[in-house]
Every structure is written in C-alpha cells, then in structure tokens.
C-alpha positions in Angstrom: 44.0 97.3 105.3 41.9 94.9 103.1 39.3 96.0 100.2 35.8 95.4 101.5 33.4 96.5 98.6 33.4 98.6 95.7 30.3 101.3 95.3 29.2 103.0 92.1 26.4 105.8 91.6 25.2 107.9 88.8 25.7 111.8 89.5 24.3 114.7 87.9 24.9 116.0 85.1 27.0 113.2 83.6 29.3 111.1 86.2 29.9 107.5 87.7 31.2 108.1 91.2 33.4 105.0 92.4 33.7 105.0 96.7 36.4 101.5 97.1 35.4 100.5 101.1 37.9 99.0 103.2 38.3 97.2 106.3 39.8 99.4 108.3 36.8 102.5 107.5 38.6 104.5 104.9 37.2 105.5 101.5 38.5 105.7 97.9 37.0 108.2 95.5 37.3 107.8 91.9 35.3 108.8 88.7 35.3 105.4 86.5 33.2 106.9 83.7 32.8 106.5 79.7 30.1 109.6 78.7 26.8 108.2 77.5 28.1 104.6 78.9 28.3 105.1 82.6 25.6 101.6 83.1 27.9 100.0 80.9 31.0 100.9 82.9 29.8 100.3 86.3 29.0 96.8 85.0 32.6 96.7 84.0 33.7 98.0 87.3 31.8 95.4 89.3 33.4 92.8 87.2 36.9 93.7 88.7 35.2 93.7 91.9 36.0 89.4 93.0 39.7 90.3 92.0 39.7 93.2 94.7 38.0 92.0 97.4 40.4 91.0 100.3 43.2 93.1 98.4 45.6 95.3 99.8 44.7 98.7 98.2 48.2 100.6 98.2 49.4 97.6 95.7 48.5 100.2 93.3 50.9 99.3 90.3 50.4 95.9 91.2 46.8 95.6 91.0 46.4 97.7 87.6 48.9 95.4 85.9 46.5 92.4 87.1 43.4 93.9 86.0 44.8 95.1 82.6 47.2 92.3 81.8 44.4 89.6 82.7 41.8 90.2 80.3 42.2 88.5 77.4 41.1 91.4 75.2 42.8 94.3 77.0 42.6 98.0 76.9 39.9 100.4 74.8 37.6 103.4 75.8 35.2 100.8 78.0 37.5 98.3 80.1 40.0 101.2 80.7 37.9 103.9 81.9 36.2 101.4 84.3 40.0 100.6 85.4 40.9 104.0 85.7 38.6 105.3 87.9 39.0 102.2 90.6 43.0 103.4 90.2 41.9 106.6 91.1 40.4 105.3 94.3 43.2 103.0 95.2 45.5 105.9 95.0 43.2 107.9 97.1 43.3 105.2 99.6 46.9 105.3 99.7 47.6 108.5 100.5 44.7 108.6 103.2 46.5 105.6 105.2 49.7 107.4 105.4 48.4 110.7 105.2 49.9 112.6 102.6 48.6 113.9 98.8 49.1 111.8 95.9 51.8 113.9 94.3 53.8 113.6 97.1 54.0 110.0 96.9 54.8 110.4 93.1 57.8 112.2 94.5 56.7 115.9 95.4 55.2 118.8 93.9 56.7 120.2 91.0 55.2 123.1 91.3 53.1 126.0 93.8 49.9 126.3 92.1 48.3 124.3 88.9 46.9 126.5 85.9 43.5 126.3 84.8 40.9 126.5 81.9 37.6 126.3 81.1 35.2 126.1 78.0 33.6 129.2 76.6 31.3 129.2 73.6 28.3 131.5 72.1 26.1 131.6 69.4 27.1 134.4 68.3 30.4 136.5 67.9 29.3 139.0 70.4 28.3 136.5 72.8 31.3 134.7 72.5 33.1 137.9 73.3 31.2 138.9 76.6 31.3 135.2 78.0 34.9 135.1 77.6 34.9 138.3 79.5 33.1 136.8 82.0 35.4 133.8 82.3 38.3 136.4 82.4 36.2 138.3 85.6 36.1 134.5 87.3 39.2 135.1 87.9 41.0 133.0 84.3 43.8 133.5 82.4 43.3 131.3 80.0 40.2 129.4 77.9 39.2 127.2 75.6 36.4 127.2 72.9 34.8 125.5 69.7 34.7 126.1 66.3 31.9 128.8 65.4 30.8 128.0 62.1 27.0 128.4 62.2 26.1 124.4 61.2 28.3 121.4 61.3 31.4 121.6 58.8 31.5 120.1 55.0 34.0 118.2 54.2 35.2 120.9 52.2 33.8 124.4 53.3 33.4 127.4 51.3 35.0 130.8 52.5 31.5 132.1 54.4 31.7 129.4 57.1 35.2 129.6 57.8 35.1 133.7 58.0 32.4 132.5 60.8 34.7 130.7 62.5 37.6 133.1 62.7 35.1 135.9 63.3 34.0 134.8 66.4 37.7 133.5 67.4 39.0 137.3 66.6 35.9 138.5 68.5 36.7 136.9 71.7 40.4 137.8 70.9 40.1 141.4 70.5 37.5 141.2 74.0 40.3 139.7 76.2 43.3 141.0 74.7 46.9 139.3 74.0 48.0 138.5 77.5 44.7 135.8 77.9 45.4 132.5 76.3 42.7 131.0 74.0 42.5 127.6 72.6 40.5 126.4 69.9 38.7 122.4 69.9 38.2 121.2 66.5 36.7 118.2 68.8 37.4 115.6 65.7 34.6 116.5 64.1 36.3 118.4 61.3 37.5 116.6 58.1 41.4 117.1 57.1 40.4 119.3 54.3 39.0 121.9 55.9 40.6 121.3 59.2 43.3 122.8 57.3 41.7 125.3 56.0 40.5 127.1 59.9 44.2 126.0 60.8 45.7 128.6 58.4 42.7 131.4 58.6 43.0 131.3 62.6 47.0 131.3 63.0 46.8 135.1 63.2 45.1 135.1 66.5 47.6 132.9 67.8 45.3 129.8 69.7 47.3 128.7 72.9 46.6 125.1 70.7 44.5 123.9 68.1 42.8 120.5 69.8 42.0 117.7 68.0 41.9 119.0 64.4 41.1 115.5 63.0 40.0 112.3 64.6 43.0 111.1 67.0 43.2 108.0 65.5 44.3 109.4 62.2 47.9 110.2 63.3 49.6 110.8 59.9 47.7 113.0 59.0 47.6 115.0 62.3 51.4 114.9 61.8 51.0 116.0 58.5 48.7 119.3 60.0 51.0 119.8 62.2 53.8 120.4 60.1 51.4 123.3 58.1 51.6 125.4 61.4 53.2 127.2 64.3 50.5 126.9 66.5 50.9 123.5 68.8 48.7 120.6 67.7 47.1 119.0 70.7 45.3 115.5 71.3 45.1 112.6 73.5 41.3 112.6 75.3 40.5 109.5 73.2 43.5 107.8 73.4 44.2 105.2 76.4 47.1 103.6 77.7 50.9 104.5 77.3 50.7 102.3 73.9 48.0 104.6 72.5 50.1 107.6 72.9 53.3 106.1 71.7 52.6 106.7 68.0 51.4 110.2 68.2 54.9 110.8 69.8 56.7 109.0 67.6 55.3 111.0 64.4 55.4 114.3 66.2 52.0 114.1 65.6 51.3 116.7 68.4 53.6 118.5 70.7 50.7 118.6 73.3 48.9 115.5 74.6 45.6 115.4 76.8 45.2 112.3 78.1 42.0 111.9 80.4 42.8 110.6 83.8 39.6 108.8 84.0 39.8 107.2 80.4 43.5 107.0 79.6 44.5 104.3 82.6 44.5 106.7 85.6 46.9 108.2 87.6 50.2 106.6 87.5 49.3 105.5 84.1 49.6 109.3 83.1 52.5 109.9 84.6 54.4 106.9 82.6 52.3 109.3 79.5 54.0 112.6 81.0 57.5 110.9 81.0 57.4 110.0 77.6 56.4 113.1 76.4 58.7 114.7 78.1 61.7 112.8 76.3 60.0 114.3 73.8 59.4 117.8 74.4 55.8 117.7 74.7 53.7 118.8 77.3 50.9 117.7 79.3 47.0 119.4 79.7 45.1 116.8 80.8 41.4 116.6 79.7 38.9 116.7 81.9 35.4 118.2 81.0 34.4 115.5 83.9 33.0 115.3 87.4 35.3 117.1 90.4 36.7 113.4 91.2 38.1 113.3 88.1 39.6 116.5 88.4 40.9 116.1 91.9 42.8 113.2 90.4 43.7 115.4 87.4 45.7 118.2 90.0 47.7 115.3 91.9 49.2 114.6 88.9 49.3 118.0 87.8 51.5 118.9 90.5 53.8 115.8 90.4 55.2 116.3 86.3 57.4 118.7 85.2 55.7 119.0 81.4 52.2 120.2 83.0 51.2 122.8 80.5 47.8 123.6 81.9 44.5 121.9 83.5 41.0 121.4 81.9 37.8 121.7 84.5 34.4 121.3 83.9 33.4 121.2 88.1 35.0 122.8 90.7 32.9 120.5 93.5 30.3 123.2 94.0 27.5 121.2 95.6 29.9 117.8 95.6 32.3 118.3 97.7 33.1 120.3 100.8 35.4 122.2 100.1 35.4 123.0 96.5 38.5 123.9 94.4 39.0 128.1 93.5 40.4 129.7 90.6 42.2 132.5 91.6 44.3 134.8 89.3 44.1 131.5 86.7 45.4 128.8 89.4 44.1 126.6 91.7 46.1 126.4 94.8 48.0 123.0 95.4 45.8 120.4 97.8 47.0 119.7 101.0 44.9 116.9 102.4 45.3 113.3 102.2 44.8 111.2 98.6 42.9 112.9 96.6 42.5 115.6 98.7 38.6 116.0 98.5 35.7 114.8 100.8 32.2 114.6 99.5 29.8 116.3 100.7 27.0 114.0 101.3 24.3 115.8 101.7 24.7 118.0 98.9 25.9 115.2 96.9 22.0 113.4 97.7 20.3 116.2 95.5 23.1 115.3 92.7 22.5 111.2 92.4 20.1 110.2 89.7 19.4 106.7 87.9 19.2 108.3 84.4 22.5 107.8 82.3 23.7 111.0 80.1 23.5 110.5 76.5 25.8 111.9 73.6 23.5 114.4 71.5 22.8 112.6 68.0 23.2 115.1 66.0 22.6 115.0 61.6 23.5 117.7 59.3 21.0 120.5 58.4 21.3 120.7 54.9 21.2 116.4 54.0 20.4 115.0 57.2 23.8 113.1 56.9 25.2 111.8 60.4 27.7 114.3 61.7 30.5 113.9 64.8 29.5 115.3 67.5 
C-alpha cells in the first residue's frame, strides 16, 4: 500500500479534516488543525505532502520522526498540529489494512468503556445550575466549566468578582450534588495573583481539577500554585511534543496533563506523554474541544494507557459521521471497527464544509479597553 494524495477541507464550526488516499482505495482520517489557523495549517500539511507520496503509510513512527526531525526549525503550535493530524490518518490507515482498532495495535485496551466530559457555562448562576442539570440528564457524570466572574479578571481582583466566581461554581455544585464531578478552566487567562486567589475561595466545592490556572508556559509558578492546594492542577492543551511536557513533570508542576491529540504530536506521540506521566503519577485527560476526528483519535488512545483519567468532547459526529459516538451513564463504549473506528458520512458531512476559517474572538477589557486572553 503506497500514499497516493493527501486532502484537506474546512468543516463547520471550526475544523481541518485531513482524508491520506492510498493506492490500494483505503482512507486516513485525521483532524490536522491550529483554531483560527486552519489555512495556515493546511498549507503546512501540503508541504509534507512530496515527502509522503509513494510512502508506505503503516511506517507510522518512522515517518513522524522524518517529518519532525527534518525541519530545520522543528516543533511549535503550527508545524506540529499540521503533523499530528496526518499521524492521525496514518494510524487510521493502519489499523484499516489489518483490520483492527488503533489501541489494539498499541497493545490492547486497558479498559471497557472511556469516561467523558463536556463544557457547561451560563451567564448567570442559575443558568449555570440548570445547564449542568441538563448535561447530568445527557446522560454525564462529570463536567467542566469557566470561571464566572461577570468581565475579564484584574490582575488583582477585589472580593465581589471572585464571590461571582465561586457563586456560580457552588450553584452548579449544590444543582448536581457530590457524586457529579466538576472541573473548573482558568483557560490561562487569569494572572497568578488572583489565580490564587479563586484557587483557595473554590477548594471547598472540591473541582475534579483546576485547568490551566496560569499560562502553561509559566511552569514555576504553576508549580508554585500547585503546592497552595489539594485540588489537582491540570495543563498540557498548549503544550506539544514529549519535550514540552517534560518540565511540567519534572517540577510537579501538575499532577494532570492534557495534551491535545491534534496539537501535541498525535497518537503515539501521546502515548510516549502518558508513559511519562505515569512514572510520575500523573494522569492523562486529553483535550479535545475539537472536531469528532479528533476525538475518535482521542478514545484509541484513551483505551490503550493505563493513567486515562477522563476524555474531553466537544462533537460526538452528529451530522459527521455515521455512526456517531453516545454517552451513556458518563462513558462512551469502546470502538470496535477498524483504525479510527469512524466513517464519515458524506452526505451529511457536504452541509458541514465551508471555505471560511474560524477566528479566535478578540476580546479587550470593559473597563480600559486593555487586550485581554481569551
């Protein structure tokens, strides 16, 4: 089996869809995408293109070493993303030509079923509370939302906007009870001062984790956070490669890492992530607020680690796929089919391609029009 072609296409709301042709008629899927740079990173995916062409596609280690260790400048959000989602596709293509998952060529589930999460937000408290209801009545266990603080955080807040925050956490709290898991994504965009201030005020609820309390690349003081608390520090979406996970381990920086399958190097990349973690007693919850290639990559590894903590979705494949994944009782069963374990559904999938790429909200804060992470 020889590489023919490599296919990219924008998808609705926010994906590049990767399909790797071959001679022999089968297809790859992967999800090669950097948010609000999906032009940019099909251009970078069509640049590995000459070096596939004529390739063997279940050289799957082989080829990422050659595509990584090649370029002279190596690595970052943009050049591994695009490499990530073609090793998505090569891995998809290997376990279609000998029939079999992923996981089980990673050396066999781990496990029966793969828990999952999703993202639940409102405006207000009481909102909050009734849509993590809802997610509960979808048939979850467990959730994840933002901070609630009514405007984008100070670098130092007063006490008002913090009471906001925990408010709406201990809202959602008291709606679901104690046996629902809830975790809380500072999403970076909270300075260390008062990221430490919501890290104390919200320990009472007991977050399953506390994501991203600071920016990921500032790993001292994200160790230094994490010594403040009980509550597991968690990080790793903007991270990519082994390398950029190493110091976060190192410093005990986090006990949880989420490294995106579609950013972070891919498949088997991740899984050389999960093993060192687990030499050091951390576990593994993937990010993926992605497209349902992503996440169908995502649950082969998922099922393949002994660390997997719990699984981030963001689409299920409704309208994508044929047969989409289901949440049931808080897991998704394991899949069965070949590769990835997904087919797309074509048809549906026609409504869902667009030329127009997604673009990160710019967002400024209200009271000095200063620039603010998003």
């Amino acid at each position: 089996m020889k590489i023919t072609r490599l296919e990219t296409f924008l998808v609705k709301p926010r994906s590049l869809f990767l399909k790797i042709h071959t001679d022999e008629g089968l297809v790859g899927l992967g999800e090669p995408i950097l948010e609000g740079r999906a032009l940019t990173c099909a251009t970078a995916v069509a640049e590995l293109e000459p070096y596939l062409i004529g390739q063997d596609p279940t050289r799957v280690v082989h080829h990422w070493q050659a595509m990584y260790r090649h370029a002279f400048y190596r690595g970052g959000p943009l050049l591994t993303s695009a490499l990530s989602g073609v090793e998505q596709a090569l891995w998809d293509l290997a376990g279609k030509a000998v029939g079999l998952p992923v996981y089980r060529l990673l050396g066999g589930p781990t496990r029966d079923r793969i828990r999952m999460y999703r993202g639940v937000g409102g405006a207000t408290s009481e909102i909050a509370a009734q849509n993590a209801r809802d997610c509960v009545a979808q048939g979850y266990t467990a959730m994840k939302t933002g901070i609630a603080g009514g405007r984008a955080a100070r670098i130092v807040e007063n006490p008002a906007f913090i009471d906001r925050a925990v408010e709406t956490f201990a809202a959602m709290r008291e709606a679901v009870g104690n046996d629902i898991d809830i975790a809380i994504d500072f999403h970076g965009a909270i300075s260390p001062q008062t990221a430490g201030l919501l890290i104390k005020a919200l320990e009472p609820y007991q977050p399953l984790f506390y994501e991203e309390p600071v920016q990921c690349q500032n790993v001292d003081v994200l160790a230094d956070l994490a010594r403040k608390t009980h509550i597991p520090i968690a990080t790793g979406e903007r991270l990519f490669t082994k390398w950029g996970f190493r110091d976060v381990l190192e410093k005990r920086a986090a006990s949880i890492l989420q490294p995106d399958l579609s950013h972070a190097g891919g498949i088997f990349e991740c899984r050389l992530i999960a093993g060192m973690a687990e030499a050091n007693y951390a576990a593994i919850a993937p990010h993926c607020p992605l497209g349902v290639v992503a996440l169908a990559a995502c649950l082969q590894l998922d099922a393949a680690i002994p660390n997997f903590l719990i699984q981030e979705q963001g689409n299920l494949g409704v309208g994508y796929i044929k047969e989409p994944f289901v949440v049931q009782d808080g897991y998704i069963a394991l899949p069965e089919k070949p590769g990835l374990g997904i087919e797309l559904d074509e048809e549906a999938l026609a409504e869902q391609i667009t030329q127009d790429d997604w673009k990160n909200p710019q967002t400024f804060h209200p009271e000095d029009g200063s620039v603010v992470d998003w």
